[in-house]
C-alpha positions in Angstrom: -21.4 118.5 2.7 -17.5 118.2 2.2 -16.5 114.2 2.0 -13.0 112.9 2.8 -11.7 111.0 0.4 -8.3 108.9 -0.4 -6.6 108.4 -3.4 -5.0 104.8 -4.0 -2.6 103.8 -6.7 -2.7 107.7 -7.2 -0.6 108.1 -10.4 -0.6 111.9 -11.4 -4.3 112.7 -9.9 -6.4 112.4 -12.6 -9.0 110.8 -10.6 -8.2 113.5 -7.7 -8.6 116.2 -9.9 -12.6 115.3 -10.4 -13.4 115.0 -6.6 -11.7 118.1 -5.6 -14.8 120.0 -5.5 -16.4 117.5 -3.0 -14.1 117.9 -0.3 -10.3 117.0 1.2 -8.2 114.4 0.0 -6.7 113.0 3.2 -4.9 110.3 2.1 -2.5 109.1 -1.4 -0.4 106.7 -2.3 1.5 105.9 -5.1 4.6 103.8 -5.9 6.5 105.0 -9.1 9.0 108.2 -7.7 8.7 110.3 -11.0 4.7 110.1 -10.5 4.9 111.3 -7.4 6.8 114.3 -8.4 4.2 115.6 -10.9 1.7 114.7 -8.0 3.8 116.8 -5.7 4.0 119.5 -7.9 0.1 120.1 -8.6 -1.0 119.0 -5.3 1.4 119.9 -2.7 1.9 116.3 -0.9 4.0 113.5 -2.0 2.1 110.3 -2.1 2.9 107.2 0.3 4.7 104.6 -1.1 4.1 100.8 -1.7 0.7 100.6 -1.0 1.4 96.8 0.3 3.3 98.4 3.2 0.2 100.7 4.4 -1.6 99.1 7.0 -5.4 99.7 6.7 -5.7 101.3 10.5 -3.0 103.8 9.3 -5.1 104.8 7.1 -6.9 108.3 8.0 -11.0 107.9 8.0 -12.6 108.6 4.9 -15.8 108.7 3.0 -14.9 108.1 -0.5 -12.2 106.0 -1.6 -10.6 106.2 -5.2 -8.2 103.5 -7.2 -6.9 103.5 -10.6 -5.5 100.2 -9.2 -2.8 98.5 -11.7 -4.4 97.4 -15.3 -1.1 95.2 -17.1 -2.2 92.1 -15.2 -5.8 92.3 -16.7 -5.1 94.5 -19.8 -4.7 92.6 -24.0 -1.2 94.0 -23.9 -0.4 92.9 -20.7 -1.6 89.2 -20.4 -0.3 88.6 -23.9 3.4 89.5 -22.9 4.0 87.8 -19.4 2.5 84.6 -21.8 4.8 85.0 -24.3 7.4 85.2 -21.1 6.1 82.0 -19.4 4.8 84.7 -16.8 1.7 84.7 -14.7 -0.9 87.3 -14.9 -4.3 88.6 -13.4 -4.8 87.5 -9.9 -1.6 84.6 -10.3 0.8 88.2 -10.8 2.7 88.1 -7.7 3.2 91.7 -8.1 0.1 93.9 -9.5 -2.7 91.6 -10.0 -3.4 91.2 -5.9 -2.8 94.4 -5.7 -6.9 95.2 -6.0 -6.8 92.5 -2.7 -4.8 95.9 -1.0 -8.0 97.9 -1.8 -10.2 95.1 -0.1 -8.2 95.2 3.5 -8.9 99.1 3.4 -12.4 99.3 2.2 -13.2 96.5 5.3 -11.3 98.6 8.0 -12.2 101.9 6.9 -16.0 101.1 5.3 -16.0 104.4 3.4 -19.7 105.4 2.3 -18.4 104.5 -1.4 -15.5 103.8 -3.7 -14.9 104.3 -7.5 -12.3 101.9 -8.9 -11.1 102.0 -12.5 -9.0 99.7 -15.3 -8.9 98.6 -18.3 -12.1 97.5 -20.0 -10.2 93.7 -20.6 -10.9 92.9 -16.0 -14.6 92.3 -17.0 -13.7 89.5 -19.6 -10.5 88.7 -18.7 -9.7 84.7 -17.7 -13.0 83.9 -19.0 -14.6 86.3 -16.9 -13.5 84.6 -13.7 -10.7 87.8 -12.6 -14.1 89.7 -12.2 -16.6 87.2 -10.5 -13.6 87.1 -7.7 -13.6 90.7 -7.7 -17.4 91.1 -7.1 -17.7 88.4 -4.8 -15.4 90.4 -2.7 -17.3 93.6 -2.9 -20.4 92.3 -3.0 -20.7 89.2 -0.9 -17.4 89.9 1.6 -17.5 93.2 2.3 -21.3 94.0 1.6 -21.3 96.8 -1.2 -23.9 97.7 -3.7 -21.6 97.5 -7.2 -21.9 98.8 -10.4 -19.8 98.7 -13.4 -19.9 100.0 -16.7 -17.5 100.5 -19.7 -17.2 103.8 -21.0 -15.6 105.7 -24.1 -14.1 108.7 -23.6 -14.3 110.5 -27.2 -17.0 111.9 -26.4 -15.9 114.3 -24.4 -11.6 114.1 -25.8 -10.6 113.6 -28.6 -9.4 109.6 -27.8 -11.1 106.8 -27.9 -10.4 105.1 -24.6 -12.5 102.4 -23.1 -12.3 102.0 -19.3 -14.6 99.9 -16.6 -15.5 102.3 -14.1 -16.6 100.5 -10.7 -18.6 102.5 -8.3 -19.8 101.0 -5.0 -21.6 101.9 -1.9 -22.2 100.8 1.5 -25.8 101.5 1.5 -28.3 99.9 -1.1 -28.7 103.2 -3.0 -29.5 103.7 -6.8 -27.1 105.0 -8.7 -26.8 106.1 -12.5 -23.4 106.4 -14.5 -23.6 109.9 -16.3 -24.5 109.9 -20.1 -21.7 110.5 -22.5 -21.8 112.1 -26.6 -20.5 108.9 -28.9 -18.8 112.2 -30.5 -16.6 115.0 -29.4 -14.2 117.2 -29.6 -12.0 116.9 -32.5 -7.6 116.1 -32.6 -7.3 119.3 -34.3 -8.8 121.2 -31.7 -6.4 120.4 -28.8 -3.1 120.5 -31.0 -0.3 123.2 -30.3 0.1 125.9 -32.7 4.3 125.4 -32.6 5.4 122.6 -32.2 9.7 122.1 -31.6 10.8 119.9 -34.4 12.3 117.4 -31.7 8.6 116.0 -31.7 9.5 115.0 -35.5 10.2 111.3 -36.0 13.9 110.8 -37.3 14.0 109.2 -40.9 15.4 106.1 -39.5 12.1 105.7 -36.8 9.8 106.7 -39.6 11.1 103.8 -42.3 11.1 101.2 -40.1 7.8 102.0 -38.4 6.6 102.0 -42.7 8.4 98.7 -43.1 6.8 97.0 -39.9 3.7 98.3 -40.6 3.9 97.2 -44.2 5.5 93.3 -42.8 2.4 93.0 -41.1 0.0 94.2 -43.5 1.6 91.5 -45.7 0.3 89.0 -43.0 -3.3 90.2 -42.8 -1.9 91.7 -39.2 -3.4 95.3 -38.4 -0.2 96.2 -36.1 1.8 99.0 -37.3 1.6 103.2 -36.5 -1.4 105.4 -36.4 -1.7 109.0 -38.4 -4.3 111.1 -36.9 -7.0 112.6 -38.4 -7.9 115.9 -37.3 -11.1 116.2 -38.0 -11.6 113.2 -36.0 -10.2 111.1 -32.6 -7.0 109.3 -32.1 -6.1 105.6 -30.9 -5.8 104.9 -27.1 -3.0 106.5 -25.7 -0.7 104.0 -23.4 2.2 103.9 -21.6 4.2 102.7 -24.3 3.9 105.6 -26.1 7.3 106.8 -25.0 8.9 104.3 -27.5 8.3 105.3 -30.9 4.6 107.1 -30.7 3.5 105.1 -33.1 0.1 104.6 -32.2 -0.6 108.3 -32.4 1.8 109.9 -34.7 0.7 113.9 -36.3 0.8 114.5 -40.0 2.7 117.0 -40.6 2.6 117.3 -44.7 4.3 115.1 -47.6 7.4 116.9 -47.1 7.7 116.1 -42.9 7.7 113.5 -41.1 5.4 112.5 -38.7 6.0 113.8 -35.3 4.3 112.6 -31.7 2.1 114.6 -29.5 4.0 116.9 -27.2 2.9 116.3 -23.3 1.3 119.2 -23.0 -0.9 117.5 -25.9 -1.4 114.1 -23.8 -2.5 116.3 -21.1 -5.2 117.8 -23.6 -5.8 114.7 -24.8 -6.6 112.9 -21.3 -9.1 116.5 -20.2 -6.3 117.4 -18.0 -6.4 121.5 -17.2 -4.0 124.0 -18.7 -2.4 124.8 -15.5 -1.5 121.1 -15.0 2.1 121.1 -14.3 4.3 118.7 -16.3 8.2 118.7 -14.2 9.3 115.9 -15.4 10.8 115.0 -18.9 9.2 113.8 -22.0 9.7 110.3 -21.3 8.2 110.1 -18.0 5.1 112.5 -19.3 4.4 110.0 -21.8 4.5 107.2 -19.6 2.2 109.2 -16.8 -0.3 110.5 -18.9 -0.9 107.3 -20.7 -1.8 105.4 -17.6 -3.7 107.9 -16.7 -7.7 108.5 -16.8 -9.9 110.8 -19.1 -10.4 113.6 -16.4 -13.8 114.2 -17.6 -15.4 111.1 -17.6 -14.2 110.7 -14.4 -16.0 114.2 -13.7 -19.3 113.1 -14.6 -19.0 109.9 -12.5 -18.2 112.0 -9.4 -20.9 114.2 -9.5 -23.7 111.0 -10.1 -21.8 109.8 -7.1 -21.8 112.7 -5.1 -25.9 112.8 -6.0 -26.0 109.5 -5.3 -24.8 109.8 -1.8 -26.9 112.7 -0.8 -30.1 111.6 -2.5 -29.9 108.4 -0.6 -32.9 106.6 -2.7 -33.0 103.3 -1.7 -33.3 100.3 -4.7 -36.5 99.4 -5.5 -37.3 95.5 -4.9 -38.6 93.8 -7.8 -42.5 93.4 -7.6 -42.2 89.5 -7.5 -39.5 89.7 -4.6 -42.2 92.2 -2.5 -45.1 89.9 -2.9 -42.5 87.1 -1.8 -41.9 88.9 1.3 -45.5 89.8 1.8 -46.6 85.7 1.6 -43.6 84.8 4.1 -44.8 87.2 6.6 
């Protein structure tokens, strides 16, 4: 069976690319304009825009629905800045952080068969853990799913260690198992371009005061400061930031050279994205994509447990004590 399926907060289809062998994406949608031209360009559609502007009955009829849904009102990084800005942040962000209450109008007019959400791994213990009660009280006791919710590391099957909660739901009570990942994969060294331009190469000026901040810190028992790569081995998270200086990730490239950052083409390695992804956009912007993006294959294996899911249809198993409870009451 082919499933219909939609493609929320849509980014550069990373989540896209792992259903594609289910069925037809009917439906994205996707706010930031440069996004939606590396979505155009490997999908043939431009995405809708503000997704706050779609009303639910517009929305074509689907099986499956997918959300990378915004992770900077829920993420370390994020909460930390807009307090340092006097700003308000998980569900109190005006902007992003009802954003996930977008999702809930479309799941309860459309009641796809199922729906795989993902963020940061910081929504299940952010505010306490109170941002994610809300969230499964809506699922769960508003809209009647059957949730489940894991945190996964991607480096075993990149090279990146990336931690994401993956939510998968369904509108019948079936069992479902999230797919079995390595702790250990593929190595830095194995994904890295043979020639590299030297533009990639921080300046000296970057490069001393990326040591000197690094070395501020250190001072102060603080662990903040650049990342060198080891290519036997995985790197740091790449984010959105990375446009900035790199830091996080920076290559070795010998005493007598500077450091230089991934090329895109290398964050698209480094999130499982294929060779012929097309990157039309500048540096700047790839950065910025591909670090909000998702590890392609995790997101593989979770579609095709989904997929088996679905089809299998195995109901959950009561709990002996809750059958004998039913048994006495009848």
């Amino acid at each position: 069976m082919l499933y219909r399926y939609i493609d929320l907060f849509a980014g550069i289809g990373g989540i896209r690319l792992a259903f594609e062998p289910y069925g037809e994406c009917v439906f994205s949608c996707e706010w930031d304009n440069k996004a939606k031209e590396t979505y155009e360009a490997n999908f043939w559609e431009k995405p809708a825009g503000d997704i706050r502007e779609v009303e639910a009955g517009a929305v074509p009829d689907h099986e499956i629905l997918l959300a990378g849904f915004p992770c900077q009102p829920f993420s370390l990084a994020g909460v930390s800045k807009k307090t340092s800005l006097g700003k308000k942040h998980g569900f109190l962000d005006e902007t992003q952080g009802t954003l996930f209450f977008d999702i809930a109008r479309i799941i309860k007019e459309k009641q796809p068969q199922a729906f795989l959400l993902e963020n940061v791994k910081n929504l299940r213990s952010h505010d306490k853990g109170r941002t994610y009660k809300v969230i499964k009280k809506v699922l769960e006791e508003e809209l009647g799913y059957t949730v489940y919710d894991k945190i996964i590391n991607a480096k075993g099957l990149v090279p990146q260690n990336r931690e994401r909660i993956y939510i998968v739901g369904f509108k019948d009570p079936v069992k479902f198992e999230y797919p079995s990942i390595p702790e250990s994969g593929p190595a830095l060294g194995d994904i890295l371009e043979e020639t590299v331009d030297d533009k990639y190469t921080l300046s000296d000026k970057l490069w001393s005061y990326l040591k000197s901040y690094k070395e501020k810190h250190s001072k102060k028992g603080n662990g903040f400061g650049y990342g060198l790569a080891d290519f036997s081995s995985h790197t740091r998270t790449l984010s959105a930031r990375y446009h900035k200086d790199g830091s996080e990730i920076l290559i070795p490239q010998g005493e007598n050279k500077n450091p230089r950052r991934l090329t895109p083409r290398e964050c698209a390695r480094l999130q499982g994205f294929p060779e012929d992804f097309k990157i039309p956009v500048s540096d700047t912007a790839a950065y910025k994509q591909f670090g909000n993006s998702v590890a392609v294959p995790v997101v593989e294996r979770i579609a095709r447990n989904m997929i088996y899911a679905i089809e299998r249809n195995a109901p959950i198993e009561k709990p002996m004590e809750e059958e004998r409870g039913e048994r006495v009451a009848k």
